[in-house]
C-alpha positions in Angstrom: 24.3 -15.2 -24.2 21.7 -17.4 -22.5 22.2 -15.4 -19.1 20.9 -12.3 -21.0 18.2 -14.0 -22.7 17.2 -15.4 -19.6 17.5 -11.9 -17.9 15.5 -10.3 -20.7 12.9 -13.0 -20.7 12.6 -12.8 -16.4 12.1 -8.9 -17.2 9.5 -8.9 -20.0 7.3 -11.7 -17.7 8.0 -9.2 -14.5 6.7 -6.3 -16.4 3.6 -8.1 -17.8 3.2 -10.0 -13.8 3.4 -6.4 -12.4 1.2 -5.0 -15.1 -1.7 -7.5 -14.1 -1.2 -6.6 -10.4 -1.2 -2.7 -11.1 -4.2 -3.7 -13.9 -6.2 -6.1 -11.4 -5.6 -3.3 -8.4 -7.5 -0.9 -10.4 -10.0 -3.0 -11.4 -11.0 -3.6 -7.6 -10.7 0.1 -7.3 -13.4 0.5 -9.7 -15.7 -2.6 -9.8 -14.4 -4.4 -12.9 -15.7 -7.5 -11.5 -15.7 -9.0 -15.1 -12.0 -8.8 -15.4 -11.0 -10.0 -12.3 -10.7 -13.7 -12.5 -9.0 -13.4 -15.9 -6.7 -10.8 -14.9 -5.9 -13.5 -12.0 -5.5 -16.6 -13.9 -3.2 -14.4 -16.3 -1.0 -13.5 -13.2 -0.8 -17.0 -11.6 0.8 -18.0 -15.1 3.7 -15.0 -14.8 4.2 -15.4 -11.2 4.7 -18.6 -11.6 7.5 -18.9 -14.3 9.0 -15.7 -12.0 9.5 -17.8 -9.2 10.6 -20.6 -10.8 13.3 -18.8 -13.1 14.6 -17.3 -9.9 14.7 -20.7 -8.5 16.9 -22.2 -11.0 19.3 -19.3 -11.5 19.5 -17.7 -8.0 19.4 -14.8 -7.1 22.2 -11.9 -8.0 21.9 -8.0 -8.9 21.4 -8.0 -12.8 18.1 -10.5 -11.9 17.1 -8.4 -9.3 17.9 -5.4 -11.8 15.9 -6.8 -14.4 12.5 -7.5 -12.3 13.1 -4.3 -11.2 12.8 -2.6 -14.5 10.3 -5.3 -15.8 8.1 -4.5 -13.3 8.1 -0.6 -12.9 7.9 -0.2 -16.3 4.8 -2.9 -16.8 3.0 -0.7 -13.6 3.4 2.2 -15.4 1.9 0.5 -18.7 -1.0 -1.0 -16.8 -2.0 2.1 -14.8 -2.2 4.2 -18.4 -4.2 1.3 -20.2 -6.3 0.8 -18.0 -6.9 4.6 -17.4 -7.5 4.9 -21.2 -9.5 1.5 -22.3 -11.3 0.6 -19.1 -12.1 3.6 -17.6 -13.0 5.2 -20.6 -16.0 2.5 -21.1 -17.1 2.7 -17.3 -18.3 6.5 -18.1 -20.6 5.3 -20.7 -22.7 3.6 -18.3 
């Protein structure tokens, strides 16, 4: 029980981790200059507890499934959101 709490916990923090990366790409993309330094302090935090979950458990194919998943699905999320909340405000301007 605690492997697959750990897996699901490794995959929910890979898909938000990933999220911010796909989230902070597109914000360099587009000059969101006011969200950069938060979207990087937020990614330090689940980078960090990634690496270090990794470290204690090692390495084998249902982790390496699971940040996978986590973080092609949190790509996906980001790259809508951001299409549809920040992008939507830069065409006031």
């Amino acid at each position: 029980m605690t492997a697959i709490i750990t897996f699901l916990a490794v995959a929910g923090a890979n898909f938000v981790f990933i999220g911010l990366k796909a989230f902070q790409q597109r914000n360099v993309i587009h000059d969101n200059y006011g969200l950069v330094v938060l979207t990087s302090n937020a990614m330090a935090f689940f980078e960090v507890y990634v690496v270090y979950t990794i470290a204690k458990h090692g390495v084998d194919a249902w982790l390496v499934l699971a940040l996978g998943l986590g973080g092609g699905t949190g790509c996906l999320a980001a790259m809508l959101l951001h299409k549809k909340f920040v992008l939507r405000k830069d065409s006031t301007r």
